[in-house]
Structures are given as structure tokens and as C-alpha cells.
C-alpha positions in Angstrom: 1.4 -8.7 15.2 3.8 -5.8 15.2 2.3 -2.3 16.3 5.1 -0.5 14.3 8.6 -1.0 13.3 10.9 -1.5 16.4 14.1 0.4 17.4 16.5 -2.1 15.7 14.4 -1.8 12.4 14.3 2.1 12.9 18.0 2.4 13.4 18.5 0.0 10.6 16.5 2.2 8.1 19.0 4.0 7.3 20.8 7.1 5.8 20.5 8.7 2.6 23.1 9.9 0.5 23.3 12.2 -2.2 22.9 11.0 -5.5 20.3 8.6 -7.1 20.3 5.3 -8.7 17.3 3.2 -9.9 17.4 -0.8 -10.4 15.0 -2.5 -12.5 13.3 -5.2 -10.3 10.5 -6.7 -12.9 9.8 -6.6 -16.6 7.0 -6.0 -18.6 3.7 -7.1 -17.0 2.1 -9.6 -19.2 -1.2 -8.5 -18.7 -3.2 -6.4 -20.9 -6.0 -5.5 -19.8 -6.7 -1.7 -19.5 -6.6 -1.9 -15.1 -2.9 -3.4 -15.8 -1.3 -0.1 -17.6 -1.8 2.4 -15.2 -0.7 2.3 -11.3 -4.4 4.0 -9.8 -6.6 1.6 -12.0 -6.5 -1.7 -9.3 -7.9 -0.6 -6.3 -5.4 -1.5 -4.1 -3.9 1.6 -3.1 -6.0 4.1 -4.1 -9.9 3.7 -5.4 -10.3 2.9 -8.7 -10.4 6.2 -10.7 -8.0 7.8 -8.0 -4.2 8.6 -8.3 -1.1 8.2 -5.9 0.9 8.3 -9.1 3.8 10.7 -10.4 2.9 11.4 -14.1 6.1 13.3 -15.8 6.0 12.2 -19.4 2.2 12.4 -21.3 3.0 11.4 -24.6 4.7 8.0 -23.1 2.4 7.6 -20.6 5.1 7.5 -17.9 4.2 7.7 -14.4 5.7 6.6 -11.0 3.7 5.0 -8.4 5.4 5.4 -5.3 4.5 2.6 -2.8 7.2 1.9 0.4 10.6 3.3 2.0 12.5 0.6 2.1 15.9 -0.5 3.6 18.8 -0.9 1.4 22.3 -1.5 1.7 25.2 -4.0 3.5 26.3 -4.2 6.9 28.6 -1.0 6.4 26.4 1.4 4.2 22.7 1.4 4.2 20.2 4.0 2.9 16.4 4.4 2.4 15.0 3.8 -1.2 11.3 4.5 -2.1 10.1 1.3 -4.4 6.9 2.0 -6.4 5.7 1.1 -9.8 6.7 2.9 -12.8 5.1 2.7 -15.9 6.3 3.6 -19.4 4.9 3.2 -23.5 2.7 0.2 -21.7 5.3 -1.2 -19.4 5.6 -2.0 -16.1 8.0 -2.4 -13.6 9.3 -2.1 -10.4 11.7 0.7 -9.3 13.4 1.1 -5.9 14.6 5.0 -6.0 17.6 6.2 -3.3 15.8 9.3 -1.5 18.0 11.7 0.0 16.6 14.7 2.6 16.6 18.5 3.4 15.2 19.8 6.8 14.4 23.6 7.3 16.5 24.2 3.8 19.3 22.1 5.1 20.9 18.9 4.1 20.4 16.4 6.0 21.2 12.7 6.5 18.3 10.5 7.4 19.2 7.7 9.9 15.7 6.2 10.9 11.9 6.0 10.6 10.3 4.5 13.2 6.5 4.7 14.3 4.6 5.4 17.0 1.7 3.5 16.9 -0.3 4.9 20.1 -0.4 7.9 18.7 -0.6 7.0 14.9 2.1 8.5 13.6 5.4 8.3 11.7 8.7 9.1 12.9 11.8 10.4 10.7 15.2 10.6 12.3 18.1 12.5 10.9 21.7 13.8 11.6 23.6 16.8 10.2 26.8 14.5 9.8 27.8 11.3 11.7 29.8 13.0 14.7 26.1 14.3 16.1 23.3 11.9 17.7 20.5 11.7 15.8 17.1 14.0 16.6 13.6 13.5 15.2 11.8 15.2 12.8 9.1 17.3 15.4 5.3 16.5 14.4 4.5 19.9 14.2 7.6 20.5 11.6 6.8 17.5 9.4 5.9 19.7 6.0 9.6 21.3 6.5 11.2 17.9 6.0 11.5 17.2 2.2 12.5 14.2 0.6 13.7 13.8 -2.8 13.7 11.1 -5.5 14.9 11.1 -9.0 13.7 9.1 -11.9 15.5 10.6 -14.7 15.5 12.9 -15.9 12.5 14.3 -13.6 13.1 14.8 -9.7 11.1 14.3 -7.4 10.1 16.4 -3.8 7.9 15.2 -1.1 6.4 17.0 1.7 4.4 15.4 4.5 2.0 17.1 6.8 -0.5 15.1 9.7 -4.3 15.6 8.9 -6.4 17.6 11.5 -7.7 15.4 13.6 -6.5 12.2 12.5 -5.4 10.5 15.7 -7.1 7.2 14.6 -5.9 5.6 17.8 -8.3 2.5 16.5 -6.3 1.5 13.9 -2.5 1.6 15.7 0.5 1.7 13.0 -1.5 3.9 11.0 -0.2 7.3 10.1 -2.7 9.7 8.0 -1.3 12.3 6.5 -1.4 14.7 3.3 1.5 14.1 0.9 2.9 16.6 -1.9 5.2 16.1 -4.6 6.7 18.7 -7.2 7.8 17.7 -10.3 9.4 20.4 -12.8 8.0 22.8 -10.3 4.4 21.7 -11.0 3.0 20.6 -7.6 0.4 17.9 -7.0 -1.1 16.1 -4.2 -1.2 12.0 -3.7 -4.7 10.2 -3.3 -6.8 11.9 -5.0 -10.3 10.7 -5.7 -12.4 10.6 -8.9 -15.3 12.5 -10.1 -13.8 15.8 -7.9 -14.5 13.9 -4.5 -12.5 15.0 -1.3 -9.0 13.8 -1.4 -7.9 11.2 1.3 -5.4 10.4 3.8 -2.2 8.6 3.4 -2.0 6.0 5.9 1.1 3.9 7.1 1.3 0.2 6.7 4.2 -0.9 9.2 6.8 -3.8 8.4 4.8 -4.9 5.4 4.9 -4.7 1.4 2.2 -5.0 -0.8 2.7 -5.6 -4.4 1.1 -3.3 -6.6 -0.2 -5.5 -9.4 -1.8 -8.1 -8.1 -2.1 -7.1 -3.8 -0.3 -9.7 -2.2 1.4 -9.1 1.5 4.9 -10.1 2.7 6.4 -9.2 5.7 9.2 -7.0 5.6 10.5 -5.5 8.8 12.7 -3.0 6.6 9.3 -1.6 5.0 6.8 0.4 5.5 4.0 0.9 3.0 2.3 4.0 2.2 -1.6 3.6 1.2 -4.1 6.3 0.2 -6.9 5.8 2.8 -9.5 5.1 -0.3 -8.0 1.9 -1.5 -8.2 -1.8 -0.5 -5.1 -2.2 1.9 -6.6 0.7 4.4 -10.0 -0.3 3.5 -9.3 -3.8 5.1 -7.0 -2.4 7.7 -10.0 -0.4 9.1 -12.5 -3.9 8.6 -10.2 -5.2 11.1 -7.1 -7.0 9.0 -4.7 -4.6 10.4 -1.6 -6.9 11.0 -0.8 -4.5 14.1 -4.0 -5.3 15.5 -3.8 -8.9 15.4 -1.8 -11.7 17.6 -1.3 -14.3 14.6 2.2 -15.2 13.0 3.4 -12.7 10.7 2.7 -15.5 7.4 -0.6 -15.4 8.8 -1.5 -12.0 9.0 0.2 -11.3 5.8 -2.4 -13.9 4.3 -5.3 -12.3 6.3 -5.1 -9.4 4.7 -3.7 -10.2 1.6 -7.0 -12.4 1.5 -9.2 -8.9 2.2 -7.2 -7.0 -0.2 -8.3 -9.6 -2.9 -12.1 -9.7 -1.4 -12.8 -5.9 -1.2 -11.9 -5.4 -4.9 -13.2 -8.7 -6.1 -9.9 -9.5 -7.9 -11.6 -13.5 -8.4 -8.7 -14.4 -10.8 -6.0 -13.0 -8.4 -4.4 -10.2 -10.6 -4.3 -6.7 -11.7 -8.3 -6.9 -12.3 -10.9 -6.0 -10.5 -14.7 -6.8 -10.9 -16.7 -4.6 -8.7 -17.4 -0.6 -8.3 -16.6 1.8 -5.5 -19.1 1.6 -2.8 -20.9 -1.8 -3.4 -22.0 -3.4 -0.2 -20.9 -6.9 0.5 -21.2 -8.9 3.3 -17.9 -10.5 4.8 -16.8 -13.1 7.6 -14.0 -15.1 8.5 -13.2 -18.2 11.0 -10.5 -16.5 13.2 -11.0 -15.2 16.4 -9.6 -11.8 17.3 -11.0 -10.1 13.7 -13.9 -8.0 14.6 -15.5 -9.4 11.1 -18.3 -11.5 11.7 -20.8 -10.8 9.1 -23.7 -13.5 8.2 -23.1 -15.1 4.6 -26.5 -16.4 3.3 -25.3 -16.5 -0.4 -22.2 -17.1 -0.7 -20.5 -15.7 -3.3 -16.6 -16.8 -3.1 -14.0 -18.5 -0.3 -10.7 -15.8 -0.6 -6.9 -16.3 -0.6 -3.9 -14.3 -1.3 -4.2 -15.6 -4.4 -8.0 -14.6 -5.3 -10.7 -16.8 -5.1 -10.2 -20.4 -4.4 -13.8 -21.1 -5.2 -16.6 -19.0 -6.7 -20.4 -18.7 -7.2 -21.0 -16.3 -10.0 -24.9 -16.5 -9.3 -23.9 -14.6 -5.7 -21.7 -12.2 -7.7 -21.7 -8.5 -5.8 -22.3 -6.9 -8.9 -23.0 -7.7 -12.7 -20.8 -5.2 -14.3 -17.9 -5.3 -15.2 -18.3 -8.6 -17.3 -16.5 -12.0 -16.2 -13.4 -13.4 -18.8 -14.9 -16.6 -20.5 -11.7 -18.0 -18.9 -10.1 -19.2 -16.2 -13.0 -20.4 -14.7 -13.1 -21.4 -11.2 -14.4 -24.3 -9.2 -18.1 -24.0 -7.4 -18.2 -23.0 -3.8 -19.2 -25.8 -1.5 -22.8 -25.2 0.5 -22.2 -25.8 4.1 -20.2 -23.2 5.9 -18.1 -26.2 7.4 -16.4 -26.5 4.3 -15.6 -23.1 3.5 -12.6 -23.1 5.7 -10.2 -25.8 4.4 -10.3 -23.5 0.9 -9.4 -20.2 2.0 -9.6 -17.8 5.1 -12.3 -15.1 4.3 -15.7 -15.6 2.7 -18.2 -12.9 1.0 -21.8 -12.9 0.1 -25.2 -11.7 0.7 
């Protein structure tokens, strides 16, 4: 519903200080399956076999997985923290890291990010110190702007820089971009593909958050997500599930495309794991008006929720590899179309 985050919002997201903190918002994730123990194995930010992950520790297999700026704060101090998944010797949890900025080699104190969603792009504002009005970061001096995390004991610098070309006025509240980090003074780039493909985009994902480990969407005004253009969230965003392009209440769109997110990756059990391959073709279709998705489902393969499949037909399956768990199983999908609809909000097939 939103095109972007409004001015309130973009005041709101405020100022960094100097000086990081990390809190601990999960435990250990239960699951043990090999997608579950590394950030880039899901599918939902970045294609399987891809990385947006921070790896600073080999022999511990420690890595963070950056994922939203986020608000924090009270009424009388606020700042901007960048939550992401961090894994460590097999576990994983959630880690909201205070950011703090320099701008041409200067400190600076960020007051706002805001977007600007007819021309698809991402806005950072910052002040020198509080007695001066705030001035935005200019487009064309994006890469100067660098903003640092720390995760001890490694620290962490971004650098942003818009993609040639990448208007993408279809899909408003998007931002693509090229993002850099250096850590220890070894630089790397985010999204990166597998098998030495072309690396993509980094796209913005306004007033939302997307959990990392198992792709469900809540609406968060104080967010904005960051998502590698190869994964599921972008991929559904450009199918026509992107929440700024629709005219549905937020729960709804948040369920919209939480429902794709589950769908594209064929997560049936709702979780970390996915059971399909980059590039197989699947027919989808939904029964709201306003999504441009209208394919024609003559097998039908499963009904699709937040939560993964509310039904199934493993005879329609997209794909025979990688196997099916003897367990959970999940109940048949009914035949007629008519009935597809009081189980979930997006169907897939042949």
C-alpha cells in the first residue's frame, strides 16, 4: 500500500551514535537441516548458492547476514541499527547492530532514510551536529557515504552505489544498487551469484521485514529491508506482490507476499527448506484483483500461505529433486478451483 517510507517515518529513522552494541533477539534455530546453517542457503534473499553474508571467522563458521535498517530507540534518543542473521559453530540468531556514518571522510550523524519511490531510490539524511538542518546524501555521492557496523571483534564498512540504468520505475519502492563491505580490510561485494554468474542488484523493500529463516512478512513502518535482486522477496516483488504496488491493507499485503515468498522457493513445510532449483518454471495465479498474476493452473500442485502450503499434491510437484521429508505430510489439494481459495491466497501448478 505504501510507495515508500513517509516523512514522519524518515524523520523518525533516526541518528547514529558512535559506539556499537548488539542484542541477542533469538536462540539457536532448531532446525538441522544443511539450508538452516548458513544465511545464503534459503532462497529468500539471495538465490540459493548466492551470498549477501559477512563471513569473518572460517574455522567457526561465523557469518553475518545483514537484512534491514531499522529504527531503535525512545522518544528522546533514537538511532538506526542494521538487524540481520548471524551465524556461529551451527547457531543462529538474530542480531540488531547500531550503525554509525562518515560522509566525504567526515563524521556524520544520520537523521533519516526516506525513499523516493518515483524514481526508485533511497534517501539518507544526515547532520554534522544537531544545531544544523539536515541535507541529503546527493545520488551521485552515494559511494562516499559509508556506514559502519561492528560485530566483535570485526567491523564492519558499507558503501552504496546506484546501478547504471536501474530506474525500475515498474517496480516503485525499489532501490537497486551495488553494496560493498570491508572487513579486516578485505573487501567484498553483497549478492553474489553461484557458479561465477553476474552478480545482482540490491533492491529496497519499504516499511517491511522479512524474517530470514523461514520468509514471513510484517509490516514495520520503521524498516526497510534490503534484498539481493536474485532471491524470492524481489523475485515476487517483480511478479507483481510488491506491497507498494498494491491497494490492500498492510496484513494483507504482508500475507500476499509472504504467500509468494513461500511459493517461488517451494518451502511446502513453511521453514528454512526449500525444494526446488533456480530457474524451474512454474505456473502461478491468485484470486485478487489488482496482481497482474493470472496464470492458468491445470495441475495443481499446492494452495500457499505465509505459512507454506496449506494443501499439497506431490504428483504436481515442480520438480523431483530435492527429496520430500517422510514427515509432516500435508493434506490433498481439493480439485475445483472454487475451493482453492478458502485455503490460502496463491496457487501453483502446471
Amino acid at each position: 500500500m505504501r510507495a515508500g517510507l513517509n516523512s514522519r517515518t524518515a524523520t523518525a529513522l533516526a541518528a547514529l551514535v558512535l559506539g556499537c552494541w548488539a542484542t541477542q533477539a533469538a536462540a539457536g534455530d532448531p532446525c538441522t537441516s544443511p539450508e538452516c546453517k548458513e544465511g545464503n542457503g534459503r532462497g529468500i534473499y539471495v538465490v540459493q548458492g548466492g551470498n549477501y553474508c559477512i563471513q569473518y571467522n572460517p574455522s567457526q563458521q561465523a557469518q553475518f547476514c545483514p537484512e534491514a535498517f531499522v529504527l531503535a530507540g525512545d522518544s528522546t534518543t533514537r538511532w538506526i541499527e542494521l538487524a540481520g542473521r548471524h551465524f556461529k559453530a551451527g547457531l543462529e540468531s538474530v542480531q540488531s547492530l547500531k550503525v554509525y556514518a562518515r560522509f566525504k571522510d567526515q563524521p556524520v550523524q544520520l537523521v533519516g532514510v526516506d525513499t523516493k519511490p518515483t524514481e526508485s531510490r533511497l534517501i539518507f539524511y544526515y547532520y554534522k551536529s544537531p544545531a544544523e538542518p539536515r541535507v541529503a546524501v546527493p545520488e551521485n555521492e552515494l559511494a562516499q557515504l559509508k556506514l559502519r557496523v561492528q560485530s566483535t571483534p570485526v567491523l564492519f564498512e558499507f558503501s552504496y552505489s546506484r546501478v547504471a540504468g536501474s530506474t525500475s520505475p515498474q517496480y516503485s519502492g525499489s532501490w537497486s544498487s551495488k553494496a560493498y563491505y570491508t572487513n579486516s580490510g578485505a573487501e567484498g561485494e553483497f549478492c553474489t551469484s553461484p557458479g561465477g554468474q553476474p552478480k545482482t542488484a540490491l533492491f529496497l523493500l519499504p516499511a517491511k521485514r522479512v524474517d530470514g529463516s523461514n520468509g514471513k512478512v510484517t509490516h514495520l513502518p520503521i524498516a526497510a529491508t534490503l534484498a539481493c535482486g536474485s532471491g524470492a522477496i524481489v523475485g515476487c516483488m517483480k511478479w507483481g506482490y510488491n506491497p507498494s504496488q498494491l491497494n490492500y491493507p498492510d496484513p494483507q499485503e504482508d500475507a500476499l507476499l509472504g504467500a509468494c515468498i513461500q511459493a517461488k522457493r517451494a518451502a511446502y513445510f513453511g521453514g528454512a527448506a526449500s525444494y526446488t532449483k533456480d530457474n524451474t518454471p512454474i505456473t502461478i495465479t491468485d484470486n485478487y484483483a489488482g496482481t497482474p498474476v493470472n496464470g492458468t493452473v491445470n495441475q495443481l500442485e499446492a494452495i500457499w500461505t505465509q505459512n507454506g502450503a496449506a494443501c499439497f499434491n506431490p504428483a504436481n510437484r515442480r520438480i523431483d529433486t530435492p527429496p520430500l521429508p517422510a514427515t509432516p505430510v500435508l493434506p490433498t489439494c481439493p480439485t475445483a478451483p472454487q475451493d482453492w481459495w478458502a485455503l490460502g491466497m496463491i496457487a501453483t501448478g502446471k
